[in-house]
C-alpha positions in Angstrom: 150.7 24.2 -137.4 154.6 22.7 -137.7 155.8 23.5 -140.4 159.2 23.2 -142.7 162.1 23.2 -140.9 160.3 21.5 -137.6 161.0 18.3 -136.3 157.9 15.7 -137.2 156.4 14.7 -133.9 157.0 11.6 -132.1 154.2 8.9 -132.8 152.8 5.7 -132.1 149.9 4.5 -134.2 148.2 1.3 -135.1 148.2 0.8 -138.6 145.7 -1.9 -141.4 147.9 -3.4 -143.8 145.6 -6.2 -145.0 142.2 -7.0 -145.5 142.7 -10.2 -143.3 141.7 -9.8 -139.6 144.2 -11.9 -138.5 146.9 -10.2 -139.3 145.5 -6.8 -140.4 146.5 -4.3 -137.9 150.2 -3.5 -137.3 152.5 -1.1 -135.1 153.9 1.8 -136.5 156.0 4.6 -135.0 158.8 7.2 -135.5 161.4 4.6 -135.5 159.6 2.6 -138.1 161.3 3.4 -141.0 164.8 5.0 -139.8 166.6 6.6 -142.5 163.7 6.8 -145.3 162.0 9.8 -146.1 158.5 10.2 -145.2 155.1 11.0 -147.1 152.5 11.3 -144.2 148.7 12.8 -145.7 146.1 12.9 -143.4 142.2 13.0 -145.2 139.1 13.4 -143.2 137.0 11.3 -142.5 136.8 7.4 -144.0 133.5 6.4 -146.0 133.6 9.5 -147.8 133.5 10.3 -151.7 136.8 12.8 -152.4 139.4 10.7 -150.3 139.2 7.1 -151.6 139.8 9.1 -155.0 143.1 10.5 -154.0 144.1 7.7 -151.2 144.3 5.3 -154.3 146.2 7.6 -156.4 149.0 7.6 -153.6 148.6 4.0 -153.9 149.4 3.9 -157.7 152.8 6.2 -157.1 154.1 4.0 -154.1 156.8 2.3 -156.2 157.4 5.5 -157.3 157.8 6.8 -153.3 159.5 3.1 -152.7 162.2 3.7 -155.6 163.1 7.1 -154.1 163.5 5.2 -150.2 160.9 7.1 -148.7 157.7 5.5 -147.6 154.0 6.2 -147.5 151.3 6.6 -144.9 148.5 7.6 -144.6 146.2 9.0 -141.8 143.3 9.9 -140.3 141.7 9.8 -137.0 138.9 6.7 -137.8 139.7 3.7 -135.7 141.7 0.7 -137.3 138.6 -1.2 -137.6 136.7 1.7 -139.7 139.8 1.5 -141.7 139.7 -1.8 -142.4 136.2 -2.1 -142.8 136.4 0.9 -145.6 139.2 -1.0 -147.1 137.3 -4.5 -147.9 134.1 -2.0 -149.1 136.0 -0.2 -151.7 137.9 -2.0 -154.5 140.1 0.8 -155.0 141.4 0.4 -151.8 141.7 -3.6 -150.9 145.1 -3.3 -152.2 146.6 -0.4 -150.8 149.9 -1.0 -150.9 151.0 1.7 -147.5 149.6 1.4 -143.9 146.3 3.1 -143.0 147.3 4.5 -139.8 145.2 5.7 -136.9 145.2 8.2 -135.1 141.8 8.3 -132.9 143.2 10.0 -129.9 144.1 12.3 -132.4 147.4 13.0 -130.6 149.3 13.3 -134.0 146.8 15.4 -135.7 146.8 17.9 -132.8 150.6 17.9 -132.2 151.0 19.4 -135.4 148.4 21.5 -135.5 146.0 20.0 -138.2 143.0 18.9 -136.3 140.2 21.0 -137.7 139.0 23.0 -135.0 135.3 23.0 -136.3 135.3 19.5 -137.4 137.0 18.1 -134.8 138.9 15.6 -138.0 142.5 16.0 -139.4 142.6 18.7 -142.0 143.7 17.8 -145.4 147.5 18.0 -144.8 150.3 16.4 -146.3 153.9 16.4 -144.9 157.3 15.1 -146.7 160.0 14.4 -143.9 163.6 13.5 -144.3 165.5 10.9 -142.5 166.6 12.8 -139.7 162.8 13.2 -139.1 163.1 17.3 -140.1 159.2 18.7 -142.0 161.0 19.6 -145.0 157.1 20.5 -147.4 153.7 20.8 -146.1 150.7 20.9 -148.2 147.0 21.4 -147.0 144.0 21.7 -148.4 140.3 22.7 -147.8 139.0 19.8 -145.8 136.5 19.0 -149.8 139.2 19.6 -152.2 141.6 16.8 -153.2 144.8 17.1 -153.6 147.8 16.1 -155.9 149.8 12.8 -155.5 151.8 13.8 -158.5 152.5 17.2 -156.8 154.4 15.6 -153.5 156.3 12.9 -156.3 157.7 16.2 -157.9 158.5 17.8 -154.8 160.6 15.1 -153.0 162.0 14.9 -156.7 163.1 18.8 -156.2 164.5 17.4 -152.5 166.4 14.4 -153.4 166.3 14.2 -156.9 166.5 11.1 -158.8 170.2 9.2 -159.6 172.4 10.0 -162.2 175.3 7.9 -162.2 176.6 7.4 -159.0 175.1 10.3 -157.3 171.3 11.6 -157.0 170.7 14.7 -158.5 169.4 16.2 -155.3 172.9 15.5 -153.6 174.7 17.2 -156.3 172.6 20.3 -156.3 173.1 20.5 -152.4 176.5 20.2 -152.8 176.7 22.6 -155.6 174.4 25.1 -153.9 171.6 24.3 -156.8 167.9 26.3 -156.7 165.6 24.5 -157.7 163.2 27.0 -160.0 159.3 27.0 -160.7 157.7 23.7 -161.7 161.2 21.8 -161.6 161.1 18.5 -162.0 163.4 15.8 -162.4 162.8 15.3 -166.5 165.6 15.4 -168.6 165.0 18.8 -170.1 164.3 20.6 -167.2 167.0 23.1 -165.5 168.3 24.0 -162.0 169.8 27.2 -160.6 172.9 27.9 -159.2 173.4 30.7 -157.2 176.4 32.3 -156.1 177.7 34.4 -152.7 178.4 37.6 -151.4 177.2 41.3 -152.3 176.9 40.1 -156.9 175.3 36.8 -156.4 174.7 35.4 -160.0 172.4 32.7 -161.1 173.6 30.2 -163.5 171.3 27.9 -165.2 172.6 23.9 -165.3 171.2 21.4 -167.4 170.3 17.8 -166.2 172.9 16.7 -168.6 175.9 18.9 -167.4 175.7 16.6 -164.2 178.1 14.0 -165.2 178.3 11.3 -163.2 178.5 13.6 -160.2 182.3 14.7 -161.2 181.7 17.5 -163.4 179.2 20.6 -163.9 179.3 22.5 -167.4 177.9 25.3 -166.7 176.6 28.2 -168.5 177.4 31.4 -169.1 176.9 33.8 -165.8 173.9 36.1 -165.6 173.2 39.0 -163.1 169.9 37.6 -160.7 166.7 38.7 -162.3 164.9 37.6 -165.3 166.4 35.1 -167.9 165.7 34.9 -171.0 165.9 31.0 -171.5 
């Protein structure tokens, strides 16, 4: 299976956008959305109990993908017209908001490695790419168990981080070498790490609010690595 630090692999997939025939089935490939970070999740099988469940909760979070330029789509290896016709059956999913992409030649779900042996269906795998098309989280589940939409927001979150002033936060911690610890996320009270160089790195805990308009970190005082009290 590709994992991080891989390029994402080179596609070309016909996607349902609508619940209109005429105009229902679109183009998409790896040029689709230059420069935007990706959220590509795979599911099973269509017509099936667990995945409309968690295909609709990525629906309710796209704004929340849209406002952080990355875009949604999701995938699995039923033909466009299964899609669509599993789209007009189920309310939750007439207005899904990201392309339902196909990948029956399962050429996508094979070049990275999650086509279930067994099954012969994509695994339950989700993948956050960057814009220069590097796998940068992966996430996969047992082919019955659902996962968490909630989980990738707060991940890309930890990636690029959400602006503060004239920067995002997840520029400013790249530039100032910031960890991001357990359970980060990108409310106001919660911390990042900054860790130092050579043989007596340190770790320094920065506070959302230190980041001031990307000019100036406040940060506290230095601690060995290991445990902190805070």
């Amino acid at each position: 299976m590709l994992g991080v630090g891989q390029k994402f692999p080179q596609f070309s997939l016909t996607g349902v956008v609508s619940n209109d025939l005429s105009n229902a089935f679109q183009p998409f490939d790896s040029n689709s959305s230059n420069g935007k970070w990706k959220i590509v999740f795979f599911w099973p099988k269509d017509f099936t109990f667990v995945c409309p469940t968690e295909i609709a909760a990525f629906g309710k979070l796209n704004r929340e993908f849209a406002d952080r330029d990355a875009v949604v789509y999701g995938v699995s290896t039923d033909s466009e017209f299964v899609h669509l016709a599993w789209r007009k059956d189920k309310e939750e999913l007439r207005a899904l908001p990201f392309p339902m992409l196909s990948d029956i030649k399962r050429e996508l779900s094979t070049a990275l490695g999650v086509l279930d042996p067994e099954a012969g269906v994509a695994q339950r795998a989700t993948y956050v790419v960057d814009p220069q098309g590097v796998i940068r989280f992966v996430y996969v589940t047992d082919l019955n168990v659902g996962r968490s939409p909630e989980e990738v927001l707060r991940v890309l979150d930890a990636l690029l981080g959400q602006p503060l002033g004239p920067l995002p936060l997840g520029l400013l911690a790249h530039r100032h070498q910031l960890l991001r610890p357990v359970s980060w996320s990108s409310g106001s009270s919660s911390r990042l790490l900054r860790g130092g160089r050579g043989a007596e790195d340190r770790l320094e805990l920065v506070e959302h609010r230190d980041v001031v308009h990307g000019a100036a970190l406040r940060l506290s005082e230095r601690r060995p690595c290991g445990p902190h009290p805070g």
